[in-house]
C-alpha positions as CSV (number, residue, x, y, z in Angstrom):
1,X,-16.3,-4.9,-0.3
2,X,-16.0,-2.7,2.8
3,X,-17.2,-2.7,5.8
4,X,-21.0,-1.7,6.5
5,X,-21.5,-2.2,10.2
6,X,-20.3,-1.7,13.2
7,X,-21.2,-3.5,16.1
8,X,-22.0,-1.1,19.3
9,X,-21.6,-3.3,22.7
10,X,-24.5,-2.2,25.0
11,X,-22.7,0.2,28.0
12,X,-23.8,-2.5,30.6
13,X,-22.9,-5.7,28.8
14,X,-26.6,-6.8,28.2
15,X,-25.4,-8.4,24.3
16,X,-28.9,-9.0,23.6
17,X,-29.1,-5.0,23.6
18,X,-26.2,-4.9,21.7
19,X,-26.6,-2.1,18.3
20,X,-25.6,-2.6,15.1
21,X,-24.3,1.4,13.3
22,X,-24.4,1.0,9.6
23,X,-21.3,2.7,8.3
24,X,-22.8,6.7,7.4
25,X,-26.1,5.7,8.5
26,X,-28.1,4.7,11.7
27,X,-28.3,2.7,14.2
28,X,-29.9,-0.6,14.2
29,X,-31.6,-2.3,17.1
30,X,-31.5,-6.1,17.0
31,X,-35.5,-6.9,16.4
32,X,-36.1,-9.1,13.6
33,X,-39.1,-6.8,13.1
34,X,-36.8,-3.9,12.0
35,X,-35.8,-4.1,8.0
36,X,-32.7,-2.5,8.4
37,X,-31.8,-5.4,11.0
38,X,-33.1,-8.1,8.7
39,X,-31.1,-6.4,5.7
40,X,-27.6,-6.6,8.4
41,X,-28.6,-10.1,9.1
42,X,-28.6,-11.1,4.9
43,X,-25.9,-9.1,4.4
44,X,-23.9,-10.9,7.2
45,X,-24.8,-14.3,5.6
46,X,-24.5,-13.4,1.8
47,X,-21.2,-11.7,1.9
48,X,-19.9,-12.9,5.2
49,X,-19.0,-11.4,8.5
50,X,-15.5,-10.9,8.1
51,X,-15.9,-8.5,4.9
52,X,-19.0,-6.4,5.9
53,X,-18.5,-6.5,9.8
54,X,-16.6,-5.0,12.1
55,X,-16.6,-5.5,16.0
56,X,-17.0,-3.1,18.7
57,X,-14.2,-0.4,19.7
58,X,-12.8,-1.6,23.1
59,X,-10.1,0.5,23.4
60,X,-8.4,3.8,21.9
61,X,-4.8,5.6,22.5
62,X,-4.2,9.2,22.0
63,X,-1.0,10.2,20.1
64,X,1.9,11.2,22.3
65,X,1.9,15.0,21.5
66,X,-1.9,15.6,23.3
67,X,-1.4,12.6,26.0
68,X,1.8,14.6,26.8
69,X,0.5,17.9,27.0
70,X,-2.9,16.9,29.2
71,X,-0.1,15.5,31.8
72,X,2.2,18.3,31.8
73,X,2.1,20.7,34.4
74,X,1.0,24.5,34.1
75,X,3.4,26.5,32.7
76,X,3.5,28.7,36.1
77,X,4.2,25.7,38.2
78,X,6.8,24.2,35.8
79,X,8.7,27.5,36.3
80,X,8.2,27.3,39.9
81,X,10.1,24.1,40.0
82,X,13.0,25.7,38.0
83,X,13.0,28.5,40.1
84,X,12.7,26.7,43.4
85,X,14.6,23.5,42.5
86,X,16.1,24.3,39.3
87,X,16.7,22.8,35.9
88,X,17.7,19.6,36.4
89,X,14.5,18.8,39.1
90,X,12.7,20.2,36.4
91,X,13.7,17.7,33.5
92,X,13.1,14.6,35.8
93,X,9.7,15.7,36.1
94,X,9.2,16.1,32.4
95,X,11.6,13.2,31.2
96,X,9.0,10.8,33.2
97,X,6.0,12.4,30.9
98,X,8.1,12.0,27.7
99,X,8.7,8.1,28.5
100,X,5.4,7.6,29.7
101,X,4.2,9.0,26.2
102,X,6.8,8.3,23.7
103,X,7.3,9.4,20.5
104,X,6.4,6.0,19.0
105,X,3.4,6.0,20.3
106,X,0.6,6.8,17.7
107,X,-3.3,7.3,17.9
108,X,-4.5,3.7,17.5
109,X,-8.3,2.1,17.8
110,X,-8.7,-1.3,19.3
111,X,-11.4,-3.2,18.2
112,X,-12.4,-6.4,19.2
113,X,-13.9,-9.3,17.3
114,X,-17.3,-9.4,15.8
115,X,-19.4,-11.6,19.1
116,X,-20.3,-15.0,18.3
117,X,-24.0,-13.7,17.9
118,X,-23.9,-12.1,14.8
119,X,-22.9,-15.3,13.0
120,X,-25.5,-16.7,15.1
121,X,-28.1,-15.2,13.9
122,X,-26.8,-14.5,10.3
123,X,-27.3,-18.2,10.3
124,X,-30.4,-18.8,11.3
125,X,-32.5,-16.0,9.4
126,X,-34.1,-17.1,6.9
127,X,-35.7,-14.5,4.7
């Protein structure tokens, strides 16, 4: 089984506001009122958090080529500094971009760990 949901963290921390995106789909508020919410809540307690439930994105990093290429200077200005302090002022400036942003670094998605809620309340619905 994959993963269905996603949880969204509310932008002010409020976790009681907290979403729930189903994978493809739409977003879920958390009112036991809503059947798409009582549907994440059987799901989450029938074939278990870990397999159908992911938890929030906290954190994502670009890939070196575009983090490098938002910090490097205009091309005008880069030729500037060759002109006016020539090459080797020059590759200072960009060898601190390239080891700020090296090769190794890839595009990568941090995401945290499904709150304690959800099994919370995966636990105590009862259909």
């Amino acid at each position: 089984m994959t993963i269905k949901y996603k949880i969204q963290k509310h932008p002010f921390g409020n976790e009681s506001k907290d979403l729930i995106e189903k994978i493809g789909g739409c977003i879920i508020p958390r009112d036991l009122d809503n059947l798409d919410y009582q549907q994440f809540l059987q799901d989450a307690k029938t074939i278990g958090i870990s397999t159908c439930v992911e938890g929030p994105t906290v954190g994502v990093t670009t890939e070196y080529k575009e983090a490098r290429a938002a910090e490097y200077p205009p091309l005008g200005e880069q030729l500037d500094k060759i002109y006016h302090s020539g090459v080797d002022a020059w590759k200072v400036d960009i060898k601190a971009i390239k080891d700020k942003y090296p090769k190794s670094q890839v595009g990568v998605t941090t995401v945290a760990p499904v709150p304690s809620w959800v099994q919370t309340e995966a636990d105590a619905y009862s259909p």
